[in-house]
C-alpha positions as CSV (number, residue, x, y, z in Angstrom):
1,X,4.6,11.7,-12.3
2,X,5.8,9.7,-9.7
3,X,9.9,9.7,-9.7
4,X,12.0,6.6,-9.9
5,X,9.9,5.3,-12.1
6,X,11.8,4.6,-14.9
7,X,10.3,1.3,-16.6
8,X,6.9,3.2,-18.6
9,X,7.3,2.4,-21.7
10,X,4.8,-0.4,-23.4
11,X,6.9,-0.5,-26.3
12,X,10.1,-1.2,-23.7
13,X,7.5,-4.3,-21.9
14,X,6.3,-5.7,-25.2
15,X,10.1,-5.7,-26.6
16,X,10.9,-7.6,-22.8
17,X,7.6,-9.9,-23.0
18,X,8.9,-10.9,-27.0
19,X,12.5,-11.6,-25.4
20,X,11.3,-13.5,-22.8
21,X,9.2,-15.9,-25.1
22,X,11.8,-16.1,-27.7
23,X,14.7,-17.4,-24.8
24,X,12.0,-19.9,-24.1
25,X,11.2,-21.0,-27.5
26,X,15.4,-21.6,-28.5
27,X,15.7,-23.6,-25.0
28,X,12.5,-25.8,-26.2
29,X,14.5,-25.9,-29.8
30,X,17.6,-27.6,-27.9
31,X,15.4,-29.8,-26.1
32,X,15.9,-28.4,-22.9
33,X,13.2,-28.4,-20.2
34,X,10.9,-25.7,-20.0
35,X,12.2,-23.8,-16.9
36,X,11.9,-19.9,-15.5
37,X,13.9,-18.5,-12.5
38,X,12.0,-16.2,-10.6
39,X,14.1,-13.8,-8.3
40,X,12.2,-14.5,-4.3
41,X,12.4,-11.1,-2.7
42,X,11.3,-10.3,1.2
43,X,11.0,-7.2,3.3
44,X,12.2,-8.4,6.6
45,X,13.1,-12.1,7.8
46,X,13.6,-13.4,11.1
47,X,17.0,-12.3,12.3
48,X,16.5,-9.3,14.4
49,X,20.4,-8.5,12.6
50,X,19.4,-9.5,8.9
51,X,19.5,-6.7,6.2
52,X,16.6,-7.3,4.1
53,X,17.5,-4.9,1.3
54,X,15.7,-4.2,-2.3
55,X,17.8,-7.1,-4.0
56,X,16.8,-10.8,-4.5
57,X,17.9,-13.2,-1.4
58,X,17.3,-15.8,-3.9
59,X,16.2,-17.5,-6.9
60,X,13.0,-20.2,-7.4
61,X,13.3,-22.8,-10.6
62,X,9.8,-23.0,-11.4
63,X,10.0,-26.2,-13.7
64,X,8.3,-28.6,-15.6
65,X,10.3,-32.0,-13.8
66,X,8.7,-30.0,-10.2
67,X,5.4,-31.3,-9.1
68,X,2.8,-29.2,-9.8
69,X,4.7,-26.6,-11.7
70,X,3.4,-27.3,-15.1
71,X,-0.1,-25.9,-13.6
72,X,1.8,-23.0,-12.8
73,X,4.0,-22.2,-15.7
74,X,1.3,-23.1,-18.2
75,X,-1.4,-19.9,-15.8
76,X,2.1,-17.9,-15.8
77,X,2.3,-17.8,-19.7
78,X,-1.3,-17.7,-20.5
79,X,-2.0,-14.5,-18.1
80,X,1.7,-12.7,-19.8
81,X,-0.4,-13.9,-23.9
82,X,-3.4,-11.5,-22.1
83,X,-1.0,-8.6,-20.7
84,X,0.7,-9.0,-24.2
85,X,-2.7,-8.6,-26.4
86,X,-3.4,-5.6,-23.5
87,X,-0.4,-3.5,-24.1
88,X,-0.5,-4.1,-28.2
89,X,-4.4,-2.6,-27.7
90,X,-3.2,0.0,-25.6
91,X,-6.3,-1.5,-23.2
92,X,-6.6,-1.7,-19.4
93,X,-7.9,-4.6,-17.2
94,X,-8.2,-5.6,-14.1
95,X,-7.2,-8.9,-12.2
96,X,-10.7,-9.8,-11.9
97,X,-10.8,-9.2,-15.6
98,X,-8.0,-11.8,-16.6
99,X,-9.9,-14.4,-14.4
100,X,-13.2,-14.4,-15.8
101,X,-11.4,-13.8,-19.2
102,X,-10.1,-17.4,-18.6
103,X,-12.1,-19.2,-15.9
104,X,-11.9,-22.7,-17.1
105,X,-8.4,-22.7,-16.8
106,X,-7.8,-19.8,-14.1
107,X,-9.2,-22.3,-10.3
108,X,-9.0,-19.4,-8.3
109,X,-8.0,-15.6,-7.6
110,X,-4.7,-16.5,-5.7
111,X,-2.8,-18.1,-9.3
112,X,-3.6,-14.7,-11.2
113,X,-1.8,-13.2,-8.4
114,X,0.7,-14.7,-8.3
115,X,1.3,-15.4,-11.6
116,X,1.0,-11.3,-12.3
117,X,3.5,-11.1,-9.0
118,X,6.2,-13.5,-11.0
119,X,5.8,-11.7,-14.6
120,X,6.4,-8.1,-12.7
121,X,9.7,-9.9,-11.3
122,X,10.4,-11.3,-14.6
123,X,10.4,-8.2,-16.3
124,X,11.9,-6.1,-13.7
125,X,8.7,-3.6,-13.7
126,X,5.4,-2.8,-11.8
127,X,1.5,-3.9,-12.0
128,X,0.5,-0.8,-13.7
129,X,3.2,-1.4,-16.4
130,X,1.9,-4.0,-17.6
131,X,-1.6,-2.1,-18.1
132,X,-3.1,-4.4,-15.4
133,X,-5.5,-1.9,-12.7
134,X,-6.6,-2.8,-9.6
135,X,-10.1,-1.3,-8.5
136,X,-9.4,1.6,-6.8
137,X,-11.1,2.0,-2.8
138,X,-9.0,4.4,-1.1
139,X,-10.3,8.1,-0.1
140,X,-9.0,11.5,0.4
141,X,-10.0,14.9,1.3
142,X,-9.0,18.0,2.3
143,X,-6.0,21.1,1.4
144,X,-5.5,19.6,-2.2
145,X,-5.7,19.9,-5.9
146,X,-4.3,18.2,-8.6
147,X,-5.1,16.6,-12.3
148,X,-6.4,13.1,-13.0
149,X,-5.6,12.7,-16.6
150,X,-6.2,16.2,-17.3
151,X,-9.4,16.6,-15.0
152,X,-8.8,19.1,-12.5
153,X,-9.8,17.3,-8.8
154,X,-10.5,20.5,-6.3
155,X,-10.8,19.0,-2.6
156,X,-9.8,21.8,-1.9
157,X,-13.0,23.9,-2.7
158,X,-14.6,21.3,-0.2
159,X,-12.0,19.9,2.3
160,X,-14.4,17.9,4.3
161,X,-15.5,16.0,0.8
162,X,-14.3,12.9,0.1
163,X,-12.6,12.2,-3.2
164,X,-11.5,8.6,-4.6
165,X,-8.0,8.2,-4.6
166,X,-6.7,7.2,-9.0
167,X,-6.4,4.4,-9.7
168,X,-3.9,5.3,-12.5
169,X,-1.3,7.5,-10.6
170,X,1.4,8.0,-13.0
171,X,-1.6,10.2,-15.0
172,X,-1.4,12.5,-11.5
173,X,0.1,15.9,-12.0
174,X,0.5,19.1,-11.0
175,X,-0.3,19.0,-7.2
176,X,-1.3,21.5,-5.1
177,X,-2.7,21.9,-1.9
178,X,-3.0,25.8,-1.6
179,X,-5.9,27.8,-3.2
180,X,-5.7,29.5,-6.5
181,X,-7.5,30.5,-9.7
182,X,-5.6,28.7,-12.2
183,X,-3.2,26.0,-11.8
184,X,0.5,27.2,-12.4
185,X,2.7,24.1,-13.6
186,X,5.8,25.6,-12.9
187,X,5.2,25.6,-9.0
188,X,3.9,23.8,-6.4
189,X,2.8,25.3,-2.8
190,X,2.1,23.9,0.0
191,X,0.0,25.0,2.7
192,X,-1.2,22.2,4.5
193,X,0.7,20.9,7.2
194,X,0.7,17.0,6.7
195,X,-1.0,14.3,6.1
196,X,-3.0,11.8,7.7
197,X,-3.4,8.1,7.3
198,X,-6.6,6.9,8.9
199,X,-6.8,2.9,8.9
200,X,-10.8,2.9,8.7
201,X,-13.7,4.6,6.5
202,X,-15.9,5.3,9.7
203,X,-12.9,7.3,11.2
204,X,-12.3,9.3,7.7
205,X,-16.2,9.6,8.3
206,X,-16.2,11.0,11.7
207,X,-13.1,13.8,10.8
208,X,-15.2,14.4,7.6
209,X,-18.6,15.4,9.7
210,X,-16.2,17.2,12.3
211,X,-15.0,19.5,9.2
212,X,-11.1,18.2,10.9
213,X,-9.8,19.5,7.1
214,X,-10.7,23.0,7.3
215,X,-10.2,23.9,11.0
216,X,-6.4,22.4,10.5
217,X,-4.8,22.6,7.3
218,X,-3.7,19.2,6.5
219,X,-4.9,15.8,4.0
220,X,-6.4,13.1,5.3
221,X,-6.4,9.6,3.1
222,X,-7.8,6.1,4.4
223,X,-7.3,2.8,2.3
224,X,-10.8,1.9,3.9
225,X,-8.1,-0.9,5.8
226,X,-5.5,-3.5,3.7
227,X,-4.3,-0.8,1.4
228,X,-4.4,-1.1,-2.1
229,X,-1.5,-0.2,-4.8
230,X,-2.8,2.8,-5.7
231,X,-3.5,4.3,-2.1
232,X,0.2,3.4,-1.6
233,X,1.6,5.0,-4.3
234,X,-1.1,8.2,-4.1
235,X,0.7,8.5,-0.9
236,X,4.2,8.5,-1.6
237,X,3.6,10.9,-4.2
238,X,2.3,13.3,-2.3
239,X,5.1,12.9,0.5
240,X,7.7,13.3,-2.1
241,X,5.5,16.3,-4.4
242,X,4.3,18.5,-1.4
243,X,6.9,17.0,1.5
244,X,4.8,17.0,4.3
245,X,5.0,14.9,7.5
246,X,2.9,11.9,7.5
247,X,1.5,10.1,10.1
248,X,-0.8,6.8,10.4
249,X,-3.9,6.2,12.8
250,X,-4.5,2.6,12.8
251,X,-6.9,0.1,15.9
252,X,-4.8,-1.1,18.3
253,X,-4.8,-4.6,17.2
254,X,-2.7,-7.1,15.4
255,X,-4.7,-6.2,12.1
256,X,-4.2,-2.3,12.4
257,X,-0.3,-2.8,13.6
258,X,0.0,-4.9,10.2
259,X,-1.6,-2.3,8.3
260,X,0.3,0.8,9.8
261,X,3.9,-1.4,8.3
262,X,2.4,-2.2,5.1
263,X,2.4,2.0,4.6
264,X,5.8,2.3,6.0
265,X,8.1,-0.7,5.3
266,X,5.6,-2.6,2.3
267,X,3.9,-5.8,2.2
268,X,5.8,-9.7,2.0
269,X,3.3,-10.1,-1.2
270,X,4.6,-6.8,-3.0
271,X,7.8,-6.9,-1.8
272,X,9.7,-6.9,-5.0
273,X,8.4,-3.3,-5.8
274,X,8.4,-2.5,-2.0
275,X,10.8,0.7,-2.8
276,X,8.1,2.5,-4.9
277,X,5.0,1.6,-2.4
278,X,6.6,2.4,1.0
279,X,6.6,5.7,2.9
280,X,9.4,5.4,5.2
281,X,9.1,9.0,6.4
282,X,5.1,7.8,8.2
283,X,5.1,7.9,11.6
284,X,2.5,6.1,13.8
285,X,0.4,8.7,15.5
286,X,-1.5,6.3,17.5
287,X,-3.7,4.3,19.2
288,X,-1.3,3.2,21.9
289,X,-2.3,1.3,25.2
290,X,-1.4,4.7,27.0
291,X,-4.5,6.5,25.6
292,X,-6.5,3.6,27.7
293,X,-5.5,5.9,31.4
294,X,-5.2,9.2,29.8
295,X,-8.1,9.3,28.4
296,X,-9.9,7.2,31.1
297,X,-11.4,4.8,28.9
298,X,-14.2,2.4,30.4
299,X,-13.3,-1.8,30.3
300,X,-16.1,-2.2,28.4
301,X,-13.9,-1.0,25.1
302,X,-11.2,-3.6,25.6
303,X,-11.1,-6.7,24.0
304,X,-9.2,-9.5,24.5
305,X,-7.0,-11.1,22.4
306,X,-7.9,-14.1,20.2
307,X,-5.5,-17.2,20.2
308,X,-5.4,-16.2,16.0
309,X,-4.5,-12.5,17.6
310,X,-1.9,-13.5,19.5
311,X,-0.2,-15.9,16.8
312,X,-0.1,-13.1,14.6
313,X,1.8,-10.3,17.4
314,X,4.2,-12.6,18.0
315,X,4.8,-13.6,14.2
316,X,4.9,-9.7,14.0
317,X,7.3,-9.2,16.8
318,X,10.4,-11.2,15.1
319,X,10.2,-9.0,12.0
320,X,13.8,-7.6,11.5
321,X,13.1,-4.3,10.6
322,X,11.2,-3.6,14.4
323,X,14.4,-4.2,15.8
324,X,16.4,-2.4,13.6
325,X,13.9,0.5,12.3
326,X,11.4,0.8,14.9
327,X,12.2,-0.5,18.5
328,X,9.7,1.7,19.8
329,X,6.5,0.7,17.7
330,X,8.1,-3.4,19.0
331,X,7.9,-1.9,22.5
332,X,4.2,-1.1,21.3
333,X,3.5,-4.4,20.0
334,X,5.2,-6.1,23.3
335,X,2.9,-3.9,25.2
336,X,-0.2,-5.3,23.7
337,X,0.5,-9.2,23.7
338,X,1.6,-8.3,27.3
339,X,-1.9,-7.2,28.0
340,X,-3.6,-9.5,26.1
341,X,-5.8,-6.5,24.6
342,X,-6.9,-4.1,21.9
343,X,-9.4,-1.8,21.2
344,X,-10.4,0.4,18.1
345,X,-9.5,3.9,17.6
346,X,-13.6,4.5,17.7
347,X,-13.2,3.5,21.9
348,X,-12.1,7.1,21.9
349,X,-15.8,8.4,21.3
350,X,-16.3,6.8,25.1
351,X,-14.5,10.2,26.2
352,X,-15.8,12.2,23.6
353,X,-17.9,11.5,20.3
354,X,-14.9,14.4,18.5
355,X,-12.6,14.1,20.6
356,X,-10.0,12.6,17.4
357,X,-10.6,16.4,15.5
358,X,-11.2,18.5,19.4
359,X,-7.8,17.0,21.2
360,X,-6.7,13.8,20.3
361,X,-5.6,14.3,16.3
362,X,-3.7,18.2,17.5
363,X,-2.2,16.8,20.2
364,X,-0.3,14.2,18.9
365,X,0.5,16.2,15.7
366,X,2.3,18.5,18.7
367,X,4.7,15.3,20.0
368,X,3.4,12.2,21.1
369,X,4.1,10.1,17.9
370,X,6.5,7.3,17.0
């Protein structure tokens, strides 16, 4: 179970859901306007000295006398009646499955979203509280065992296999990533040496047909790119069960920097439940526009940055947390709109087709991470 997670309880999220309804209902009965104040939280801001914490920098009055708020409020309360009738039937759904459950009413994707983001603030808890799944995508291989709601997952009687990553991680238990007969409860062992973060599926791909797992004890995981909630939290709970080192492969591109601080510092989107997704221990193992001269890549493998690319490293650039957190991965991220190019990590294969699990992968793992 994952710790700090205190808010499980359906019974506690109905008895919140009914409170939060019957506020509503005795404002209506003294003729007040129908009005909800939703907490705004960020994860960094602008000021290269601002202290984005965990609290709320402010509060939204999503009201009825706003324009285009009783669209929202009236998609806000109809998605909590459907979490409501999915906790009292002890069912799961998915986003995809509240949409379609309303489509006449529900325009698009983005207003479930969003309304699933505000009743999580709301109610002070998390997605999966309120029994609402995402579809799982992310992958993971290598020294590890553990149970997924009592089914015993061995990658580690095949490292170089590739195992989905739960979607329901609170029903993760018992981890392991050393060998044994029978799983002991009372303990847990650690043999491999850390974990990897690769940004892409291909690369998880390559390391798989390289056997990387079982010439060096380690787990590798990809979020097969944007990760989703349940790759994030799969790897926190590891960090925290088995403390390893982490470290993060990502392009070298706007898209795979973006990626590489959703894992460590959370996403704007998530950001009220950013201290339960983020891994602040990862490190950023590479690629950096050095490995273009030491590994004597050709020109061909560059790419030059689009005008949408460059937009998006210097919206990156005046995040607070680079200057405060990691001046070295901004030095990084300077470097590249400097350049005016990227590459992918697959440029490597111009060297060598496994040179990643041969050189690369080790020798960063020895020093040469950030």
């Amino acid at each position: 179970m994952e710790g700090g997670d205190l808010f499980q309880c359906p019974t506690e999220v109905l008895r919140k859901i009914n409170g939060f309804i019957r506020a509503l209902v005795v404002d209506l009965g003294h003729n007040q306007r129908l009005s909800i104040a939703v907490d705004r939280h960020r994860i960094f801001c602008s000021d290269s000295s601002g202290n984005c914490s965990d609290l709320p920098y402010g509060i939204e009055i999503v009201s009825l006398e706003k324009e285009g708020h009783a669209c929202r409020l009236y998609i806000l309360l109809r998605v909590l009646m459907i979490i409501q009738q999915l906790l009292l039937e002890n069912k799961h759904g998915s986003k995809r499955d509240i949409y379609y459950m309303e489509q006449s009413i529900f325009t698009d994707q983005a207003v479930i979203n969003r309304a699933i983001n505000d009743i999580c603030i709301l109610l002070k808890c998390s997605q999966h509280h309120l029994n609402v799944v995402p579809v799982g995508k992310g992958l993971v291989m290598g020294w590890l065992r553990f149970l997924d709601a009592g089914r015993i997952i061995s990658c580690i009687e095949s490292p170089s296999t590739a195992y989905m990553i739960p979607v329901c991680v609170e029903e993760v238990e018992d981890i392991l990533s050393h060998k044994v007969d029978v799983i002991d409860t009372t303990d847990i062992v650690s043999v491999a040496q850390y974990i990897l973060v690769v940004e892409k599926e291909s690369v998880f791909q390559r390391l798989a047909n390289d056997k990387f797992c079982e010439r060096h004890h380690c787990i590798v995981i990809t979020g097969r790119g944007y990760p989703d909630v349940p790759t994030r939290r799969f790897l926190r709970l590891l960090v925290k069960e088995l403390h390893l080192p982490a470290y993060c492969l990502v392009d070298f591109d706007p898209y795979g920097f973006d990626i590489l601080t959703i894992y460590r510092f959370g996403s704007m989107q998530m950001s009220y439940d950013a201290k339960l997704l983020r891994v602040s221990e990862i490190r950023w193992l590479g690629v950096f526009f050095s490995d273009l001269e030491r590994y004597q890549l050709p020109e061909r493998c560059l790419l030059t940055l689009t005008t949408e690319d460059k937009k998006k490293v210097e919206a990156m650039l005046s995040r607070c947390y680079l200057h405060q957190e990691a001046p070295q991965w901004r030095l990084e991220l300077e470097m590249m709109l400097h350049k005016g190019v990227k590459f992918e990590i697959e440029a490597l294969a111009a060297y060598s087709l496994s040179i990643l699990a041969d050189a690369y992968i080790p020798r960063k793992i020895q020093g040469g991470h950030i």
